[in-house]
ZADO-1210 file (C-alpha; in nm, 4 decimals, padded with zeros to 6 digits):
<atoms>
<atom x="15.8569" y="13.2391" z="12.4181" code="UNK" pos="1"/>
<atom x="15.5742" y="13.1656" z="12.1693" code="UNK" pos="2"/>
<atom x="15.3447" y="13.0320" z="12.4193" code="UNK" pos="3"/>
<atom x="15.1121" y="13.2480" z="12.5675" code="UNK" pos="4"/>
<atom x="14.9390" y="13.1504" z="12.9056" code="UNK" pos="5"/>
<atom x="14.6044" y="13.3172" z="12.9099" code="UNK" pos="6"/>
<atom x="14.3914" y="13.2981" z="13.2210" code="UNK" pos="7"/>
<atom x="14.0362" y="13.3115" z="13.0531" code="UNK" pos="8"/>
<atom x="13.9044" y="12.9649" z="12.9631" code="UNK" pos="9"/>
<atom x="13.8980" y="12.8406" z="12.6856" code="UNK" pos="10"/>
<atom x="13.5771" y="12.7351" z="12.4510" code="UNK" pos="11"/>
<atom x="13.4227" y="12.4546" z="12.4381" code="UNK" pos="12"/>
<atom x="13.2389" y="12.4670" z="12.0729" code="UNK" pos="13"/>
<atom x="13.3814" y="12.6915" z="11.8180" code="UNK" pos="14"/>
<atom x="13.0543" y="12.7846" z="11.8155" code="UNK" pos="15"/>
<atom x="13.0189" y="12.8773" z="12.1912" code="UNK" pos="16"/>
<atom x="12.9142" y="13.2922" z="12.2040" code="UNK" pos="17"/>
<atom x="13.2460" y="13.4847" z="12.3820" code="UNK" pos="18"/>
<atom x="12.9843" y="13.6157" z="12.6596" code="UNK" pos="19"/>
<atom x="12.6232" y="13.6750" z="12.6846" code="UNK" pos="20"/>
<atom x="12.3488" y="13.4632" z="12.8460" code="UNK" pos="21"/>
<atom x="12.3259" y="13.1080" z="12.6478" code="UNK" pos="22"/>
<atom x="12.0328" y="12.8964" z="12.6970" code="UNK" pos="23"/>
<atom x="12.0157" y="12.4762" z="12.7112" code="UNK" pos="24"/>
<atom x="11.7494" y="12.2919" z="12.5407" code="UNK" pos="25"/>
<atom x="11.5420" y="12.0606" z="12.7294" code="UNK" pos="26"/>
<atom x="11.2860" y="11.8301" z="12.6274" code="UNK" pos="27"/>
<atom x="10.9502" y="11.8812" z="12.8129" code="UNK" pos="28"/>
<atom x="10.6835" y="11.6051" z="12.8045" code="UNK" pos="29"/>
<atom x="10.4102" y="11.7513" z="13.0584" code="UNK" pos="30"/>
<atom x="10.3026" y="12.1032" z="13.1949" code="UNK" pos="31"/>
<atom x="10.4698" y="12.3210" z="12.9020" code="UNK" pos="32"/>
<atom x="10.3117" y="12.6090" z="12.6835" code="UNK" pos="33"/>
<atom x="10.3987" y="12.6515" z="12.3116" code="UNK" pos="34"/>
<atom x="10.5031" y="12.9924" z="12.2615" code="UNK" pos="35"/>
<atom x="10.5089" y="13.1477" z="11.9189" code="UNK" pos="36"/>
<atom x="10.8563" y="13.2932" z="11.8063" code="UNK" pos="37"/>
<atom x="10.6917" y="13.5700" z="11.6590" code="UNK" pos="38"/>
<atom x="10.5605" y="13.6686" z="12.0585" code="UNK" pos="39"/>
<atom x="10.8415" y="13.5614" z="12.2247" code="UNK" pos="40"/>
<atom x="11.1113" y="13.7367" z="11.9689" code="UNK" pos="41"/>
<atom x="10.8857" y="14.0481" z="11.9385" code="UNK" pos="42"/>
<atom x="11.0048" y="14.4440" z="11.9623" code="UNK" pos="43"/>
<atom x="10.8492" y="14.6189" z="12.2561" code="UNK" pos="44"/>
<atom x="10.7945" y="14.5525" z="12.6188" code="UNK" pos="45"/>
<atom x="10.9537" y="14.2119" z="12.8351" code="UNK" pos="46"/>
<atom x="10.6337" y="14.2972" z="13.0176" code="UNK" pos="47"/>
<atom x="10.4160" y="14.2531" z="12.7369" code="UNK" pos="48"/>
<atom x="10.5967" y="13.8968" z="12.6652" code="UNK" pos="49"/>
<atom x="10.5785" y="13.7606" z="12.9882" code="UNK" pos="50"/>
<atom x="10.2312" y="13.8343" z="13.0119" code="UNK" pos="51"/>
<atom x="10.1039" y="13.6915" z="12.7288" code="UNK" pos="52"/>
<atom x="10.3338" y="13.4200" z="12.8092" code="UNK" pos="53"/>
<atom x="10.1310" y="13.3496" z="13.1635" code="UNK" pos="54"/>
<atom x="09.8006" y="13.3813" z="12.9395" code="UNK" pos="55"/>
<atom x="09.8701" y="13.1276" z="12.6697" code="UNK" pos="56"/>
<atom x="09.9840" y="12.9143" z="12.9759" code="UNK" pos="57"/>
<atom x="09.6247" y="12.9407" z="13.1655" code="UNK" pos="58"/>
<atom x="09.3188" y="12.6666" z="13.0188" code="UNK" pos="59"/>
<atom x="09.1212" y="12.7943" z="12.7435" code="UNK" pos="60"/>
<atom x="08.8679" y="13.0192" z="12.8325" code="UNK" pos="61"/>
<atom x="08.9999" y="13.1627" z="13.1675" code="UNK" pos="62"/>
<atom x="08.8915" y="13.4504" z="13.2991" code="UNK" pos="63"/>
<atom x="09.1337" y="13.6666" z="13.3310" code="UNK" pos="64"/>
<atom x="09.1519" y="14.0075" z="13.5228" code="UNK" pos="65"/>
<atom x="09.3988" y="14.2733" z="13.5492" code="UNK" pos="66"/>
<atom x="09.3410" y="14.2110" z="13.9253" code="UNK" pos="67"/>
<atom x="09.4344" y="13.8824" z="13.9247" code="UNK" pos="68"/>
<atom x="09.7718" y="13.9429" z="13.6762" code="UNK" pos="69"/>
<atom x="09.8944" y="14.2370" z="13.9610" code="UNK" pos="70"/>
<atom x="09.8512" y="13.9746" z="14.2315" code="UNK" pos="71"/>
<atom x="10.0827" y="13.7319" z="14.0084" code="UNK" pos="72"/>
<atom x="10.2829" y="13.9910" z="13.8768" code="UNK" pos="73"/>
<atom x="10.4953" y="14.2133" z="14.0706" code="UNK" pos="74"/>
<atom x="10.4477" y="14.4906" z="13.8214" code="UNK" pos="75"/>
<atom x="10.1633" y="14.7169" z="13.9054" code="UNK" pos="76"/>
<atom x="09.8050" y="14.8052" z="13.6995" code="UNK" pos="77"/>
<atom x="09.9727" y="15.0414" z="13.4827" code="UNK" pos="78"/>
<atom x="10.1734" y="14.8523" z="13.3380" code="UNK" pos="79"/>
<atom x="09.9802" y="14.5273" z="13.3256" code="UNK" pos="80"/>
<atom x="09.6895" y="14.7410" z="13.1594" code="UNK" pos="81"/>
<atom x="10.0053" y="14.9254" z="12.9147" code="UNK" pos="82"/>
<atom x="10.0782" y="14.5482" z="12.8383" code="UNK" pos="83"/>
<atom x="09.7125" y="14.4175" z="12.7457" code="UNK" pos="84"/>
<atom x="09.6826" y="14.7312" z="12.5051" code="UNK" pos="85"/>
<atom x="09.9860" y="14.6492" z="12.3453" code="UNK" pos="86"/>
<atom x="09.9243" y="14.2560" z="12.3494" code="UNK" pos="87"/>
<atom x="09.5692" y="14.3603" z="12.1707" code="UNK" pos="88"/>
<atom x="09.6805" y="14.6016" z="11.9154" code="UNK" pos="89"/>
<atom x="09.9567" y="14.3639" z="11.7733" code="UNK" pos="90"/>
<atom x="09.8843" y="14.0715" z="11.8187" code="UNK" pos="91"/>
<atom x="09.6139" y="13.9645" z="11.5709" code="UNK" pos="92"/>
<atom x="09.3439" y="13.9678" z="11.8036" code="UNK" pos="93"/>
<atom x="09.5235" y="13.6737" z="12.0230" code="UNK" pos="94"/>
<atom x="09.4090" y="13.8715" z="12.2931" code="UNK" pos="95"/>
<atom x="09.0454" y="14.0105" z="12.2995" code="UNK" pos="96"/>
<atom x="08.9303" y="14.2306" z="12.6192" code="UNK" pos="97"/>
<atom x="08.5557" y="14.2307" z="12.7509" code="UNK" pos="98"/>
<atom x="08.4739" y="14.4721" z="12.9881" code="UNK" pos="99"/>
<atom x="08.1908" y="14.3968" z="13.1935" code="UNK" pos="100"/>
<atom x="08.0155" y="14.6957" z="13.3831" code="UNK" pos="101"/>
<atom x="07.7976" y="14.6255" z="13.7124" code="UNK" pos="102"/>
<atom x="07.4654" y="14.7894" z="13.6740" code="UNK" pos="103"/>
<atom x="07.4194" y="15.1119" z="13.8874" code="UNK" pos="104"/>
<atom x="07.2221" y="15.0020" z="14.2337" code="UNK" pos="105"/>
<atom x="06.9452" y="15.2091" z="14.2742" code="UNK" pos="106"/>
</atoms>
Protein backbone atom coordinates (compact mmCIF):
# COMPACT_ATOMS: atom_id res chain seq x y z
CA UNK A 1 0.00 0.00 0.00
CA UNK A 2 2.13 2.95 -1.21
CA UNK A 3 -0.69 5.20 -1.72
CA UNK A 4 -1.61 7.37 0.87
CA UNK A 5 -5.17 9.01 0.91
CA UNK A 6 -4.86 12.28 2.71
CA UNK A 7 -7.97 14.29 3.45
CA UNK A 8 -6.40 17.89 3.33
CA UNK A 9 -6.49 19.40 -0.18
CA UNK A 10 -4.14 19.63 -2.10
CA UNK A 11 -2.24 22.97 -3.56
CA UNK A 12 -2.90 24.64 -6.22
CA UNK A 13 0.61 26.61 -6.96
CA UNK A 14 3.70 25.19 -5.54
CA UNK A 15 3.88 28.41 -4.48
CA UNK A 16 0.50 28.58 -2.58
CA UNK A 17 1.44 29.44 1.51
CA UNK A 18 0.32 25.97 3.66
CA UNK A 19 -2.08 28.41 5.78
CA UNK A 20 -2.26 31.98 6.61
CA UNK A 21 -4.44 34.75 5.14
CA UNK A 22 -3.48 35.22 1.21
CA UNK A 23 -4.59 38.22 -0.54
CA UNK A 24 -5.84 38.57 -4.55
CA UNK A 25 -4.75 41.37 -6.63
CA UNK A 26 -7.23 43.47 -8.25
CA UNK A 27 -6.93 46.17 -10.60
CA UNK A 28 -8.67 49.43 -9.45
CA UNK A 29 -9.38 52.22 -11.99
CA UNK A 30 -11.52 54.78 -9.77
CA UNK A 31 -11.93 55.65 -5.96
CA UNK A 32 -8.49 53.99 -4.72
CA UNK A 33 -5.66 55.53 -2.44
CA UNK A 34 -1.94 54.79 -3.05
CA UNK A 35 -0.53 53.61 0.05
CA UNK A 36 3.18 53.62 0.64
CA UNK A 37 4.74 50.13 1.57
CA UNK A 38 6.85 51.71 3.93
CA UNK A 39 3.23 52.82 6.00
CA UNK A 40 1.41 50.00 5.26
CA UNK A 41 4.41 47.33 6.13
CA UNK A 42 5.47 49.45 9.17
CA UNK A 43 6.32 48.08 12.99
CA UNK A 44 3.91 49.44 15.52
CA UNK A 45 0.22 49.88 15.86
CA UNK A 46 -2.72 48.35 13.07
CA UNK A 47 -4.34 51.44 14.54
CA UNK A 48 -1.81 53.74 13.49
CA UNK A 49 -2.01 52.12 9.77
CA UNK A 50 -5.49 52.24 9.32
CA UNK A 51 -5.61 55.66 10.27
CA UNK A 52 -3.29 57.11 8.22
CA UNK A 53 -4.73 54.90 5.70
CA UNK A 54 -8.38 56.82 6.06
CA UNK A 55 -6.22 60.19 5.95
CA UNK A 56 -4.27 59.71 2.76
CA UNK A 57 -7.76 58.55 1.45
CA UNK A 58 -9.61 62.05 2.39
CA UNK A 59 -9.00 65.29 -0.47
CA UNK A 60 -6.06 67.31 0.14
CA UNK A 61 -6.39 69.70 2.67
CA UNK A 62 -9.21 68.19 4.86
CA UNK A 63 -9.75 69.10 8.04
CA UNK A 64 -9.42 66.57 10.08
CA UNK A 65 -10.36 66.16 13.86
CA UNK A 66 -9.85 63.57 16.36
CA UNK A 67 -13.66 64.03 16.77
CA UNK A 68 -14.50 63.24 13.56
CA UNK A 69 -11.85 59.94 13.31
CA UNK A 70 -13.79 58.48 16.82
CA UNK A 71 -17.10 58.92 15.03
CA UNK A 72 -15.53 56.80 11.98
CA UNK A 73 -13.53 54.74 14.03
CA UNK A 74 -14.75 52.45 16.57
CA UNK A 75 -11.63 52.90 18.61
CA UNK A 76 -11.92 55.60 21.16
CA UNK A 77 -9.79 59.22 21.66
CA UNK A 78 -7.03 57.52 23.28
CA UNK A 79 -6.09 55.66 20.97
CA UNK A 80 -6.87 57.74 17.91
CA UNK A 81 -4.78 60.61 19.68
CA UNK A 82 -1.86 57.47 20.65
CA UNK A 83 -2.10 56.94 16.78
CA UNK A 84 -1.64 60.69 15.47
CA UNK A 85 1.50 60.94 17.88
CA UNK A 86 2.90 58.01 16.51
CA UNK A 87 1.81 58.80 12.76
CA UNK A 88 3.71 62.37 13.49
CA UNK A 89 6.84 61.25 15.08
CA UNK A 90 7.65 58.65 12.27
CA UNK A 91 6.43 59.49 9.61
CA UNK A 92 8.46 62.33 8.07
CA UNK A 93 6.16 64.93 8.86
CA UNK A 94 3.31 63.18 6.51
CA UNK A 95 1.20 64.14 9.18
CA UNK A 96 1.41 67.70 10.73
CA UNK A 97 -1.12 68.63 13.75
CA UNK A 98 -2.49 72.31 14.30
CA UNK A 99 -4.16 72.93 17.29
CA UNK A 100 -6.41 75.71 17.25
CA UNK A 101 -7.49 77.26 20.72
CA UNK A 102 -10.91 79.33 21.03
CA UNK A 103 -10.19 82.59 22.68
CA UNK A 104 -11.41 82.82 26.37
CA UNK A 105 -15.09 84.71 26.33
CA UNK A 106 -15.01 87.36 28.58
Amino acid sequence: MADTHSSAPLRTRADAPASGVTHIRTRHTANFTVLSNRLAQRAGSAVTVGVAAYILSLPDGASIRIDALCAHFKEGRARISAALNELESTTRRAVRRATRRRPCRP
